[in-house]
N, C-alpha and C positions, 0 to 999 in steps of 0.2 A: 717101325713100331706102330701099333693100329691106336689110331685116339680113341680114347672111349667115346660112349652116344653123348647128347648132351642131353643135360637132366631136361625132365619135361615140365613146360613152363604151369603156370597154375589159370585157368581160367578165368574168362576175364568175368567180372559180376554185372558190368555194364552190357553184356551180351548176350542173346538169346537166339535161339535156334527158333527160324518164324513156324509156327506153328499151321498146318494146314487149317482153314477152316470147318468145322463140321458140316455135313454132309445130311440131306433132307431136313432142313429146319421147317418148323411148321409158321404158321401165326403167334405170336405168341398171346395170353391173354388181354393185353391192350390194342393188340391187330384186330382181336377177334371182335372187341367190346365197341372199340371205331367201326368196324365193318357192320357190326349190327346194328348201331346208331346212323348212319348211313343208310343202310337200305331202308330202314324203319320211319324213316323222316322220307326220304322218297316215296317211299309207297302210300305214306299219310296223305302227301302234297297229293299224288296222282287221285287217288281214291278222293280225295275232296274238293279235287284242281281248286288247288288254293297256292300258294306265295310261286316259288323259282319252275314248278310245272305249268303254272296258269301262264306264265309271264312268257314262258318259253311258245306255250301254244298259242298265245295271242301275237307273238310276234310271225309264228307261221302262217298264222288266218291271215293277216294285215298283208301278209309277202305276197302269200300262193293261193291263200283260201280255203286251203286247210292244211292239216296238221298230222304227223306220225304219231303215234301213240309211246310204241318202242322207243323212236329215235328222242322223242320227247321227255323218256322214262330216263334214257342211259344219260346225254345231256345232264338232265336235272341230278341223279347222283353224283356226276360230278362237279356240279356247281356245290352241291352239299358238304363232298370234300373237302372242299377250298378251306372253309371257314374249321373245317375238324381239323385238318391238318397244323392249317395256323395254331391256334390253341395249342395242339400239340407241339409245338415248335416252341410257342413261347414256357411252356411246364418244361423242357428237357435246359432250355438256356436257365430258368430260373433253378433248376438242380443244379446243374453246371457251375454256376458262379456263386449259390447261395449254400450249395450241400458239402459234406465232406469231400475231400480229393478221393482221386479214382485208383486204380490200379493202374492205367494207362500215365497219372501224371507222378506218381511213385517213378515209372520205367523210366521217364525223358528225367527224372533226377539224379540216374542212377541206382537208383534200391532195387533190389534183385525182386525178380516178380517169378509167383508159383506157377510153376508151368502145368503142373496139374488143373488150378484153378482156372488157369487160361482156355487151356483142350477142353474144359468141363460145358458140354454144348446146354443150351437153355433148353426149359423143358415144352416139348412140341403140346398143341392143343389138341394136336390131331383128331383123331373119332370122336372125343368126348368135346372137345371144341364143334365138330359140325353138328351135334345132339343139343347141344346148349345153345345155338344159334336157331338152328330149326326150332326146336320149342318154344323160345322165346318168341318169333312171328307168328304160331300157331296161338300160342296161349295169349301176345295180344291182339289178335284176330279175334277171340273168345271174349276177350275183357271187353274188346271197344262195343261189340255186338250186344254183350248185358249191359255196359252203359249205359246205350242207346235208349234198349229197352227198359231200364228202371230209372231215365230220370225225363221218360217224354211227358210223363203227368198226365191228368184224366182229360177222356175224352172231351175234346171242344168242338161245340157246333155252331160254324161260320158262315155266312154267306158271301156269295162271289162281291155282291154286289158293299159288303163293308170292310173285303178287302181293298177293293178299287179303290176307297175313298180313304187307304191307307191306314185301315184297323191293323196293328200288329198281335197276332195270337198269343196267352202266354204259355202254349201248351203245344209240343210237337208233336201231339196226336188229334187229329181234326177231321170233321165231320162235313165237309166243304156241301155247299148248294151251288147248283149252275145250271147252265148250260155246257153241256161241251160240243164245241164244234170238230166231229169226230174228220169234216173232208179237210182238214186243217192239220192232220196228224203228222208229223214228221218223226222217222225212225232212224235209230243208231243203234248201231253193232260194235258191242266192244266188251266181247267174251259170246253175248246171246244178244238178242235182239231186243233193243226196249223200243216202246214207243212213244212220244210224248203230245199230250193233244192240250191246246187251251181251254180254261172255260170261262164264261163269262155269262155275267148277268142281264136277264131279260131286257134293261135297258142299255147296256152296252154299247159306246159309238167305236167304230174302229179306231184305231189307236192303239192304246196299250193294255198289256194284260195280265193280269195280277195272281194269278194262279194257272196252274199246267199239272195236268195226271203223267205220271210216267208209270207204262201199267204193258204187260205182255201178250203174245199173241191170243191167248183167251180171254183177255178182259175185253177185247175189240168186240163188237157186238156186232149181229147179222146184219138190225135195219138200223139206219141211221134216221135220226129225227132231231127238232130241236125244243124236246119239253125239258124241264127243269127236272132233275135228278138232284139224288146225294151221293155224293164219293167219300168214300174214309181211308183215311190209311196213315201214314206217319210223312213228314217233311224229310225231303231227300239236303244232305247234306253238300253246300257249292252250287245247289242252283241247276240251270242246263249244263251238259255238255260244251263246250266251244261251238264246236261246227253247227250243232241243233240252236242255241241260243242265236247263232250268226245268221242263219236261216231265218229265223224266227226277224229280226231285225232289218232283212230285206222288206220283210211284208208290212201290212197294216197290224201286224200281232207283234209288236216288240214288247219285251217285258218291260215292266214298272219300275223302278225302284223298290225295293223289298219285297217282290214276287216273292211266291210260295211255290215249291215242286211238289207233287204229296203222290209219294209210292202207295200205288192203290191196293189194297187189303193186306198191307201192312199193319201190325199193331205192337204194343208192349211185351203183350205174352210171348205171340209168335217169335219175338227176335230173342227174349231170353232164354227160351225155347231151344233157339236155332244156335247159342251163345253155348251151350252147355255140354257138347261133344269137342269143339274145337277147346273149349278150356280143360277140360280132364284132359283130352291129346296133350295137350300143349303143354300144360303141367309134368303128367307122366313123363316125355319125354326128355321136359330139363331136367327131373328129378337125375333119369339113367342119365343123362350128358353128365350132372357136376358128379355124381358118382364116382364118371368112368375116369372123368377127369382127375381126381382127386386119386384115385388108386394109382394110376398113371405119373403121378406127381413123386408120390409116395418108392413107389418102384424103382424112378430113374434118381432120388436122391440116395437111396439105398446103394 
């Protein structure tokens, strides 16, 4: 006589079928917002070689005597991590311990967890995340350039000779007197070609120097002489270069204390001027990024 089946047991609710993980995750919007904060502090430091880029390149000068640009760049973002990261670390433990319980601490209790909920993948930033990234570098690319140019304040007209003796300008558009000693010029490349020359005043001992043109292949003049001119333009942000300042500090022309750089025929107008295409881009752009984002959003909750 054949036994019947045996009845079929009931599922256990402590058990779950692991679930594959989804598949092309993107960034998600706190990926993306770290990432931008990241590059955007990098590029600050670099463009002004000021805090973890300076620090990085003065240790290369000091080693080898000079310095990568790139390897300097990549370095110093993630030196910039560190400190995002952390932060980050410390917001996720104070949810942890301070916020509601999870779906995860529900399972290790036993309560049955939505397995739809679980498969339900997060939503990717994708395209409209790279449009919102982009824009935001172009558009503050735009901002810092109109800054620039609407808070250098009016023309001031300085001489060499009362910066020496440690006159500080209160106006980052200046109408400098000097001399420039053009056979004295030393040039860097990093993008195009700048040059930067000292100038100094008629009575000048060698030593130090208290102002420096940083000015392009046609601001170099045919004949060189040493009469007293005027140079205008706006104050360069950080000073020299590393390598051009370290040069500079080999010689009898080391900078002063609170030197001046002044990018020649540079003014207010010109940078707001120059301000005003990269901030529409850059705008336009995040506008379509949070758009796309946002329909995107809308789609995958649907």
């Amino acid at each position: 006589m054949e036994q019947p089946p045996p009845a079929p047991q009931p599922p256990s609710l402590g058990e779950n079928k692991p679930i594959a993980p989804a598949k092309n995750q993107g960034l998600t919007p706190i990926g993306w917002a770290g990432l931008i904060a990241m590059l955007a502090l990098t590029f600050y430091f670099m463009f002004t070689y000021t805090g973890p880029f300076k620090w990085i390149a003065e240790l290369q000068l000091k080693w080898i005597g000079s310095y990568s640009e790139k390897l300097t760049f990549i370095v110093t973002m993630f030196v910039v991590l560190i400190p995002l990261a952390i932060a980050w670390k410390f917001v996720l433990v104070a949810v942890k311990k301070l916020g509601p319980g999870s779906a995860a601490t529900s399972s290790e209790m036993g309560a049955p967890v939505d397995a739809t909920a679980a498969a339900k993948p997060k939503i990717e930033a994708g395209f409209g995340g790279f449009l919102v990234f982009l824009g935001v570098i172009v558009l503050g690319i735009g901002a810092f350039m109109y800054y620039r140019g609407a808070t250098a304040g009016e023309l001031m007209r300085v001489s060499a000779k009362e910066l020496e003796e440690g006159r500080k300008p209160a106006s980052s558009y200046l109408s400098i007197e000097g001399v420039a000693l053009w056979k004295e010029t030393i040039s860097f490349k990093s993008g195009s070609t700048n040059h930067y020359v000292p100038v100094v005043s008629p009575s000048w001992k060698p030593g130090e120097v208290a102002v420096y043109l940083e000015c392009g292949d046609k601001d170099i003049p045919g004949s060189v002489d040493a009469a007293v001119n005027t140079y205008t333009g706006l104050t360069a942000i950080g000073g020299l270069p590393g390598p051009v300042r370290v040069e500079f500090e080999k010689s009898l022309l080391r900078p002063r204390e609170g030197y001046v750089v002044l990018m020649v025929k540079d003014d207010p107008m010109r940078m707001k001027g120059l301000a005003r295409w990269p901030t529409i881009v850059g705008a336009g752009i995040l506008v379509v990024g949070v758009a796309w984002w946002v329909v995107q959003r809308s789609t995958t909750k649907v």
